[in-house]
ROVEXDREN-867653 format. One record per residue (C-alpha): residue number from 1; residue in one letter; chain; x, y, z. Coordinates in steps of 0.2 Angstrom, whole numbers, padded with zeros to 4 digits. Layout:
BEGIN
{num NUM residuo a cadena A east X north Y up Z} .
...
//
This chain:
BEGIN
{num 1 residuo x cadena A east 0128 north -0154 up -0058} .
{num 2 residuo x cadena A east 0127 north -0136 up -0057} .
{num 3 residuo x cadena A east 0113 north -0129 up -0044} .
{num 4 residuo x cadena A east 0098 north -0119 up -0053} .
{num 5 residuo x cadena A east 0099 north -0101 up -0057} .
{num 6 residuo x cadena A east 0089 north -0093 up -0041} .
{num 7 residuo x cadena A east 0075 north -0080 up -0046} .
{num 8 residuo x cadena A east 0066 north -0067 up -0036} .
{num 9 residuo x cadena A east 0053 north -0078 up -0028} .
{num 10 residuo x cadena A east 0064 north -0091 up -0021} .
{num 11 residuo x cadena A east 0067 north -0077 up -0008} .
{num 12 residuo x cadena A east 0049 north -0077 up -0004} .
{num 13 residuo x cadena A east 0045 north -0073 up 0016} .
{num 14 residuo x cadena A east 0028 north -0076 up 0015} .
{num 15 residuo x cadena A east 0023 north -0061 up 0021} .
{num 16 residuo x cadena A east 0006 north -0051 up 0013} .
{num 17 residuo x cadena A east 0003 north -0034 up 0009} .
{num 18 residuo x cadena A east -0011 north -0032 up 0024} .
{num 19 residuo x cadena A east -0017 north -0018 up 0020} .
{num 20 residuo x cadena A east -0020 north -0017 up 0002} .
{num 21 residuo x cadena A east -0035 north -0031 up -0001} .
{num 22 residuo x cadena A east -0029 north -0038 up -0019} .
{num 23 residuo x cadena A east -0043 north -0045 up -0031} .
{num 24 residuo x cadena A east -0055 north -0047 up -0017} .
{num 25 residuo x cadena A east -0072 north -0055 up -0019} .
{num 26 residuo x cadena A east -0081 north -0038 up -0026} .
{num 27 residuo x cadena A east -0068 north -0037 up -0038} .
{num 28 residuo x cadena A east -0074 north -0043 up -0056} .
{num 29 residuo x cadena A east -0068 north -0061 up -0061} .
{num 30 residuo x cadena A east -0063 north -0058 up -0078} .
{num 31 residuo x cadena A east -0052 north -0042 up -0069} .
{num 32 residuo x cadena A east -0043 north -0053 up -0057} .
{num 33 residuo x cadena A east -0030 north -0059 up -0065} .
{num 34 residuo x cadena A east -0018 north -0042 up -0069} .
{num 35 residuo x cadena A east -0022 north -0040 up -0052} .
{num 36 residuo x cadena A east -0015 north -0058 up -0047} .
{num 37 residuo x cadena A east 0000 north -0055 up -0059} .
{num 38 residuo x cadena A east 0004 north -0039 up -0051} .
{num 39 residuo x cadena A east 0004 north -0045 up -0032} .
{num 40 residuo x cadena A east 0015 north -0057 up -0039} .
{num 41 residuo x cadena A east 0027 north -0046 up -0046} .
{num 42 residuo x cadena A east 0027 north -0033 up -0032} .
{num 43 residuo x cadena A east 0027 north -0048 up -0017} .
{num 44 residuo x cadena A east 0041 north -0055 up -0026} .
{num 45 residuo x cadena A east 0051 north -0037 up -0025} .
{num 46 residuo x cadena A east 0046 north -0036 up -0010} .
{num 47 residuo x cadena A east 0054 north -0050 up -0003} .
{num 48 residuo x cadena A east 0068 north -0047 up -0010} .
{num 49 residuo x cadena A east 0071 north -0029 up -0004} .
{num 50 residuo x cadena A east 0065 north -0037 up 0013} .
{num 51 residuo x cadena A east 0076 north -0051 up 0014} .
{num 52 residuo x cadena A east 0087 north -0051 up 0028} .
{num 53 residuo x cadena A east 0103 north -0062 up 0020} .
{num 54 residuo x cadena A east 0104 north -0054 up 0004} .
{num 55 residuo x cadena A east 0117 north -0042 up -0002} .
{num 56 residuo x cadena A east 0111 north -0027 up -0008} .
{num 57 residuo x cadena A east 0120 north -0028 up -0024} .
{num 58 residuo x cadena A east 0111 north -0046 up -0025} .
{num 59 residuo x cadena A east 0093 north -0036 up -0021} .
{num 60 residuo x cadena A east 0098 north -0024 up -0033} .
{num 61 residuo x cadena A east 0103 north -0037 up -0047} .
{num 62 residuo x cadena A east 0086 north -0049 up -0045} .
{num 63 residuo x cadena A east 0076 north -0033 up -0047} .
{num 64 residuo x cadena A east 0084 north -0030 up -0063} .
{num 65 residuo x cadena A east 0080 north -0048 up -0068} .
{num 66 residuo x cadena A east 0061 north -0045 up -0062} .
{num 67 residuo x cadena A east 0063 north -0027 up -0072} .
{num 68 residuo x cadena A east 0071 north -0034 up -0087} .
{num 69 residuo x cadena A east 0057 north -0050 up -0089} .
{num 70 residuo x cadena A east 0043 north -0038 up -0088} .
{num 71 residuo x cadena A east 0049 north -0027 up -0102} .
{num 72 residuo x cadena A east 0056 north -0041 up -0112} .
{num 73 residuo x cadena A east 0072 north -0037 up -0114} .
{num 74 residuo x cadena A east 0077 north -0054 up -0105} .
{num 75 residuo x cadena A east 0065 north -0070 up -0100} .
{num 76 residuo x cadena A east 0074 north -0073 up -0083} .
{num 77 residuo x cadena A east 0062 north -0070 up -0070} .
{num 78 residuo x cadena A east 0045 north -0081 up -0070} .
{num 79 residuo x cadena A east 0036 north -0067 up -0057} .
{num 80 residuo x cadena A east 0037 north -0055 up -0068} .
{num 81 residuo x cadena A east 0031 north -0065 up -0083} .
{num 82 residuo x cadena A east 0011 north -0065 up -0079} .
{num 83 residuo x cadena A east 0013 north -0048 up -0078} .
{num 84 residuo x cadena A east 0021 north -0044 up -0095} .
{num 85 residuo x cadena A east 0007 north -0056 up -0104} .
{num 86 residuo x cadena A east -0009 north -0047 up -0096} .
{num 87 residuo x cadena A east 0000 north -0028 up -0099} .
{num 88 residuo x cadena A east 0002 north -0037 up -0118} .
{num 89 residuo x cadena A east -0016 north -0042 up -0119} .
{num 90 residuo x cadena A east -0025 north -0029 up -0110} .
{num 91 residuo x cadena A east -0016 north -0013 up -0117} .
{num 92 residuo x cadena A east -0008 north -0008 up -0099} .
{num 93 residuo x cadena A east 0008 north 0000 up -0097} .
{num 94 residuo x cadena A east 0021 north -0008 up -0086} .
{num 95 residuo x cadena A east 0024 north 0011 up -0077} .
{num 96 residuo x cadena A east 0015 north 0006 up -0062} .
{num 97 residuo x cadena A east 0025 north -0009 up -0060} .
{num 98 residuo x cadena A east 0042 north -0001 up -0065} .
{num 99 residuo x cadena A east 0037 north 0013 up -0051} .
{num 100 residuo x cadena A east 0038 north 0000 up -0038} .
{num 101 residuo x cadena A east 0052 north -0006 up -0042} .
{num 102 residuo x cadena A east 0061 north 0012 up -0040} .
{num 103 residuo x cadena A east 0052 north 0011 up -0021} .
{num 104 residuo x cadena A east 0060 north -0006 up -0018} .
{num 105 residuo x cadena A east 0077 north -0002 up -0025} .
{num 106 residuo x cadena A east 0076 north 0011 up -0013} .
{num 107 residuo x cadena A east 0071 north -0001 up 0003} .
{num 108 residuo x cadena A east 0088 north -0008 up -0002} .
{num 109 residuo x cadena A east 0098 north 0008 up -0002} .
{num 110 residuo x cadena A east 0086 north 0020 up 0010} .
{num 111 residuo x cadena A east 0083 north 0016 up 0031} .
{num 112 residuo x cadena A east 0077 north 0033 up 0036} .
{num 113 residuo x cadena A east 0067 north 0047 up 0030} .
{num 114 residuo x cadena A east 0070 north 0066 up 0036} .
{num 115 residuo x cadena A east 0052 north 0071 up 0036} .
{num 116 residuo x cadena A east 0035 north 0069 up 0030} .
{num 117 residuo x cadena A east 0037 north 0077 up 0013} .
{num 118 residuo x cadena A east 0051 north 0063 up 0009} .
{num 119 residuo x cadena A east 0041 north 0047 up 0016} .
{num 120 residuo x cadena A east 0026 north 0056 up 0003} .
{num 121 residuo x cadena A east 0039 north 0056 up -0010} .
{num 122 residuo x cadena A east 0043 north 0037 up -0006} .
{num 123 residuo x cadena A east 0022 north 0034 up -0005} .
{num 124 residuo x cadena A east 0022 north 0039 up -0023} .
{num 125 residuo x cadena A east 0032 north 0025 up -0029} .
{num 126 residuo x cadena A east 0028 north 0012 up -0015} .
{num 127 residuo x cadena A east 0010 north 0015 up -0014} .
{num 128 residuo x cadena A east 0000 north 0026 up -0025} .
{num 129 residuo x cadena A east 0004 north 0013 up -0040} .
{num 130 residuo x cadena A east -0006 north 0000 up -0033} .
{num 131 residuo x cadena A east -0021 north 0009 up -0034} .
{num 132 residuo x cadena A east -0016 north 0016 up -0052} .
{num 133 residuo x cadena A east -0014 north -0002 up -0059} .
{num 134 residuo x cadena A east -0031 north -0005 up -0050} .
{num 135 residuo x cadena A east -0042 north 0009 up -0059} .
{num 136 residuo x cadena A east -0032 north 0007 up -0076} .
{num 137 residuo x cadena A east -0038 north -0012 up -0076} .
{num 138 residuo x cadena A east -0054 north -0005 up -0072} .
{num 139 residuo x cadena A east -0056 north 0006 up -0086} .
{num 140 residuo x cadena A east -0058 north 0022 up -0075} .
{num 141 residuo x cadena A east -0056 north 0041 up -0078} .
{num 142 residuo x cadena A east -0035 north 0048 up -0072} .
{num 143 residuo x cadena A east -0049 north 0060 up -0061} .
{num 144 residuo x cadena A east -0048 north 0046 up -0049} .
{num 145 residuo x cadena A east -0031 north 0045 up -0045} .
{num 146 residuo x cadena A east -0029 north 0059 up -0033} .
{num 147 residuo x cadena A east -0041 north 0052 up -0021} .
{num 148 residuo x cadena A east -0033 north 0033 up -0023} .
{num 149 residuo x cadena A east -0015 north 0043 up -0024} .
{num 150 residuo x cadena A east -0020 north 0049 up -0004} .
{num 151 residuo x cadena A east -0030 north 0033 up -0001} .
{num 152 residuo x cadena A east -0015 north 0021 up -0004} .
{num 153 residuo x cadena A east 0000 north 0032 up 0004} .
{num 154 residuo x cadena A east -0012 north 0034 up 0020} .
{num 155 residuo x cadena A east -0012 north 0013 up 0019} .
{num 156 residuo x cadena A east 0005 north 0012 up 0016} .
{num 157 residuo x cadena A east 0009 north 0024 up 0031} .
{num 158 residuo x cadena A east -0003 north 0015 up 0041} .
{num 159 residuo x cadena A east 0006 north -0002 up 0040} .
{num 160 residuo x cadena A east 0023 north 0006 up 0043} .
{num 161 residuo x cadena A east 0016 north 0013 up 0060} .
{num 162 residuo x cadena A east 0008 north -0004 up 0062} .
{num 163 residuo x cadena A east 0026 north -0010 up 0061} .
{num 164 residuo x cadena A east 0036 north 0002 up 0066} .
{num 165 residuo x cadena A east 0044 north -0009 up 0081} .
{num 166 residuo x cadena A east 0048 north -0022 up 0069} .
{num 167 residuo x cadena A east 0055 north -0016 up 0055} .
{num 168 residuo x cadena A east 0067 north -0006 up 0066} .
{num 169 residuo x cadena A east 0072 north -0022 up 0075} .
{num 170 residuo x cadena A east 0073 north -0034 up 0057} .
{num 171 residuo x cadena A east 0078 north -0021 up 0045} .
{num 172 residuo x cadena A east 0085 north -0009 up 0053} .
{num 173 residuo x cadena A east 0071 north 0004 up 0043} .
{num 174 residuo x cadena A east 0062 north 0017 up 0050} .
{num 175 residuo x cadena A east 0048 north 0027 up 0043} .
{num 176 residuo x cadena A east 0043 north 0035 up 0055} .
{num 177 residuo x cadena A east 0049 north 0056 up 0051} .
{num 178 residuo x cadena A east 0065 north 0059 up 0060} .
{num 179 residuo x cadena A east 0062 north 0077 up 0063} .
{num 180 residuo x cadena A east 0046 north 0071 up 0071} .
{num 181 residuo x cadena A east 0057 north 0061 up 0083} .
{num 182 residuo x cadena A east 0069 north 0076 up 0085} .
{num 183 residuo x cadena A east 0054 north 0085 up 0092} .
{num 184 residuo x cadena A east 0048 north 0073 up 0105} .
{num 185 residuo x cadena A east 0067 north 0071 up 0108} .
{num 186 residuo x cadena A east 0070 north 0056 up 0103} .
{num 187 residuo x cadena A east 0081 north 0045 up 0092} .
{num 188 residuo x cadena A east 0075 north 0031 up 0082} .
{num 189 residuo x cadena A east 0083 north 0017 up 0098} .
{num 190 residuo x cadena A east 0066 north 0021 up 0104} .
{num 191 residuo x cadena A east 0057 north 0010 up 0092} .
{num 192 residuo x cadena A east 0067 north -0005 up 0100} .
{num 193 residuo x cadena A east 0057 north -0004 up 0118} .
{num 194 residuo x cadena A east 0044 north -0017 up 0125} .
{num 195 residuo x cadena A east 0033 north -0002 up 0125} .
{num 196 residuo x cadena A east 0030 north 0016 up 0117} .
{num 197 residuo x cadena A east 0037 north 0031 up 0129} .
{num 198 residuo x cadena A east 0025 north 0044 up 0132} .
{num 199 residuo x cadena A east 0036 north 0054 up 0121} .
{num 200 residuo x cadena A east 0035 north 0041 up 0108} .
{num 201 residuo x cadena A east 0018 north 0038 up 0109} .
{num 202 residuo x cadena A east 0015 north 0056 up 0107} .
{num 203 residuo x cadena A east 0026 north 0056 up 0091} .
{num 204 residuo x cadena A east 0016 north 0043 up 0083} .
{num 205 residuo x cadena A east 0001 north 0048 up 0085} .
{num 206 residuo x cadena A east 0006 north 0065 up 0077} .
{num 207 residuo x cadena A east 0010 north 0053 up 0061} .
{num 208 residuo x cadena A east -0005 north 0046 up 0062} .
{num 209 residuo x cadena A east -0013 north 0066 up 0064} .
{num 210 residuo x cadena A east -0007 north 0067 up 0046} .
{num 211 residuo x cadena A east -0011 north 0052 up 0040} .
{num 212 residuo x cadena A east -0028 north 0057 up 0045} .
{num 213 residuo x cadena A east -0030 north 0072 up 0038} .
{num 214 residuo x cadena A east -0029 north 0061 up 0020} .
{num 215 residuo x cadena A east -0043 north 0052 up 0025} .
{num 216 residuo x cadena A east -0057 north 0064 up 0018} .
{num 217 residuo x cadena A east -0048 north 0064 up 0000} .
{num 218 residuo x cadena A east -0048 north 0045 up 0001} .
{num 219 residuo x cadena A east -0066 north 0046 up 0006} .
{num 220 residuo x cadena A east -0070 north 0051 up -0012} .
{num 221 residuo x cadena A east -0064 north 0039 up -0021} .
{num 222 residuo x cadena A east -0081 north 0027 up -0021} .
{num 223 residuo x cadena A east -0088 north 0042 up -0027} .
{num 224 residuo x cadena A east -0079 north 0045 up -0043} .
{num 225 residuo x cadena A east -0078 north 0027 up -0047} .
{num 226 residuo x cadena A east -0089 north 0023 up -0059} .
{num 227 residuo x cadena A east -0089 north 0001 up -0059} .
{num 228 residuo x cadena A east -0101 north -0005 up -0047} .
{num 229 residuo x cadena A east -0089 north -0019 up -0040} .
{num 230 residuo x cadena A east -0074 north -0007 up -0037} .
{num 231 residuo x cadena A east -0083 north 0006 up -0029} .
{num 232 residuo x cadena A east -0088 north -0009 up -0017} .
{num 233 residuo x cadena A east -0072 north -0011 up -0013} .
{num 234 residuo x cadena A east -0062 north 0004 up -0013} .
{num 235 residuo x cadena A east -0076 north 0010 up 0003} .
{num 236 residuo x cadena A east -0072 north -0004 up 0010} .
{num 237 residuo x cadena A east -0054 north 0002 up 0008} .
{num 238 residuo x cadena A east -0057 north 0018 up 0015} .
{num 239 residuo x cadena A east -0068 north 0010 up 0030} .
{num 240 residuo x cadena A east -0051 north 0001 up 0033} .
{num 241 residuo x cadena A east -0041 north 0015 up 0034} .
{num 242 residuo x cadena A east -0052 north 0024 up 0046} .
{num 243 residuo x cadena A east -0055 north 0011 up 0058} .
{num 244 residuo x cadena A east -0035 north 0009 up 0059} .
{num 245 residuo x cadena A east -0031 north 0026 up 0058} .
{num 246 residuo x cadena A east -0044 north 0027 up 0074} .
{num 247 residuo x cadena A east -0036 north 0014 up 0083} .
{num 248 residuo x cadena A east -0016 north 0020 up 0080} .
{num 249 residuo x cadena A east -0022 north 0038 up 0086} .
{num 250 residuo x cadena A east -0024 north 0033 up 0103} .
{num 251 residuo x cadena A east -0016 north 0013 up 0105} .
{num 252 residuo x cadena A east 0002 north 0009 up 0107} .
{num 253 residuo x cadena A east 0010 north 0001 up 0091} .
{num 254 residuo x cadena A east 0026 north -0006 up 0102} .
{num 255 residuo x cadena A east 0015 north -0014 up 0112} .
{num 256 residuo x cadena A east -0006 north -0016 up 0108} .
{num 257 residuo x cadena A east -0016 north -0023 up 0093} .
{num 258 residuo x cadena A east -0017 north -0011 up 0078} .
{num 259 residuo x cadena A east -0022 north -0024 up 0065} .
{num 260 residuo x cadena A east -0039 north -0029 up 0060} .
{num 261 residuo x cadena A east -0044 north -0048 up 0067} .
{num 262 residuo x cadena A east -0052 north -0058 up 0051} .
{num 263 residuo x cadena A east -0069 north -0057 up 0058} .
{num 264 residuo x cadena A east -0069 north -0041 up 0063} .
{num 265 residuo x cadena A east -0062 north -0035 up 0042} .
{num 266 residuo x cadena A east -0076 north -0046 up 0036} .
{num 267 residuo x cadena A east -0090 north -0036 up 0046} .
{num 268 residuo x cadena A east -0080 north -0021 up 0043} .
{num 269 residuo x cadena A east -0081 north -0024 up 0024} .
{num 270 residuo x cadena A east -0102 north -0031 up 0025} .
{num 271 residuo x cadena A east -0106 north -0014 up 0031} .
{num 272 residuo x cadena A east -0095 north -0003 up 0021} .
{num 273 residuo x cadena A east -0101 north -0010 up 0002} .
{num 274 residuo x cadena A east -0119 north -0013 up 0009} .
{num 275 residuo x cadena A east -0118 north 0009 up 0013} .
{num 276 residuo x cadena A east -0109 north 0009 up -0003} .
{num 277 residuo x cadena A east -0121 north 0000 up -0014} .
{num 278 residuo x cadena A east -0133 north 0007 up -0007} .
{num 279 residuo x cadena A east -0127 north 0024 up -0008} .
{num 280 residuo x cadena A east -0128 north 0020 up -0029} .
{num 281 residuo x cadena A east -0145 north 0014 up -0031} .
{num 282 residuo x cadena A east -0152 north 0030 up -0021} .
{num 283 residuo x cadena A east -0141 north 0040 up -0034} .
{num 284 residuo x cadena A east -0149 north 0029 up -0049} .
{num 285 residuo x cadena A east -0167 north 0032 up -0041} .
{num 286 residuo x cadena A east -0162 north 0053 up -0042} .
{num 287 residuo x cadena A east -0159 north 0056 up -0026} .
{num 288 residuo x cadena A east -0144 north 0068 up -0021} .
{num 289 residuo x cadena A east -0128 north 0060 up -0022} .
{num 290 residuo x cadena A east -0118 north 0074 up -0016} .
{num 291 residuo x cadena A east -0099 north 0080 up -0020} .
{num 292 residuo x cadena A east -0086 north 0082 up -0010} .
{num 293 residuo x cadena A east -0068 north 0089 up -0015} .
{num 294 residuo x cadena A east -0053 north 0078 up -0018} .
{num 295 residuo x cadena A east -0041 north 0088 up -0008} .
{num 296 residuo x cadena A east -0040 north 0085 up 0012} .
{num 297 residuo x cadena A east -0047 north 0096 up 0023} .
{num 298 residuo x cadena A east -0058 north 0106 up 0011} .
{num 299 residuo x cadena A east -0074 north 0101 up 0020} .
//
């Protein structure tokens, strides 16, 4: 008897997407599911372009299964499947999940980035999606995606200073700018120590320097959000990527904690929709609710 036809999740690693909070608790129940059906699909090509065994053309073959399903033009992959039902039933469009795809076909092909302008051009396929999919779920105005376009690639840097170490070590792939390791004169070997360099240390927190400086675009996001539950969680979001933006601009990520301790998210989380909700009912009593620009650094 022939063995079964392998699909994209029986390449699962088991690893989550930390930093990106899917259909959390202050997210609407009857909005959870696309949510759901588009973790699954994007775990699923995430392990895959991940997985350490896998030839690339084998990566690059599964993802065209996973592509393929979603659009319909084959029923082969069954992560990709709860996806293409909700897009079908709510109206969505499939871009946001195509554009993912084009970051992870890239993860296959692509281990180093020359500069900061190119791992931004990578952000807008691996990250700035995920908060698109979000807000079209939702309903909400396209004014929001600039703020959740610099909210979701200041996550998605984040995590790959988080795991810088590792994904040098396991993969081979390195995020962090090489001209910003040129200037610290460095090579990406450096990633491989127990412990960051001074020289290291100072080239990522110069990362982390512009990962900051997306922060206060972020920052409006609540703001322009107009259901109740989201903005709930897109400033707890926010108040995530603050406190480990805080944290990677002064700790070694080689060698100290850089990730948020399931207690300390939760508390971290209380506070930041308690400000935010109340923050909304000021604004509905007519008090100021103030306006601050999208773009970072206009402040």
């Amino acid at each position: 008897m022939s063995s079964p036809i392998k699909t994209a999740e029986d390449y699962g690693t088991g690893k989550t997407v930390e930093n990106f909070p899917v259909a959390s608790r202050l997210i609407a129940p009857a909005l959870r599911a696309p949510i759901f059906a588009y973790y699954r699909f994007a775990r699923a090509a995430d392990d895959i372009a991940d997985h350490a065994t896998l030839a690339p053309e084998r990566k690059l073959e599964l993802m065209q299964g996973l592509e393929d399903t979603l659009l319909g033009r084959r029923d082969v992959d069954p992560a990709a499947r709860p996806l293409r039902a909700q897009c079908a039933a709510r109206g969505l469009s499939p871009q946001h999940a195509l554009d993912l795809l084009t970051a992870f076909r890239q993860d296959v092909t692509k281990r180093r980035y020359r500069d900061w302008d190119e791992l931004m051009a990578y952000c807008r396929y691996s990250a700035m999606p995920v908060g698109r999919f979000v807000l079209d779920v939702h309903g909400e105005s396209r004014d929001t995606w600039e703020p959740s376009d610099a909210l979701c690639s200041a996550l998605q840097i984040i995590n790959h200073l988080q795991d810088c170490a590792r994904d040098y070590r396991e993969l081979d792939r390195v995020y962090v700018p090489l001209d910003s390791l040129q200037t610290h004169g460095l090579s990406v070997q450096a990633l491989s120590e127990p412990r960051a360099s001074p020289a290291l240390l100072a080239c990522l927190h110069e990362v982390a320097r512009k990962t900051e400086a997306l922060l206060p675009a972020a920052a409006d996001l609540p703001l322009f959000v107009r259901n109740l539950r989201l903005g709930a969680e897109t400033a707890v979001i926010v108040a995530v990527a603050r406190k480990l933006t805080a944290w990677l601009l002064t700790r070694d990520p080689l060698s100290e904690p850089v990730h948020l301790s399931k207690m300390a998210a939760l508390a971290l989380a209380a506070r930041a929709s308690s400000l935010e909700l109340t923050r909304r009912l000021l604004r509905a009593c007519g008090a100021p609710a103030g306006r601050r620009n999208f773009r970072a650094g206009e402040r």
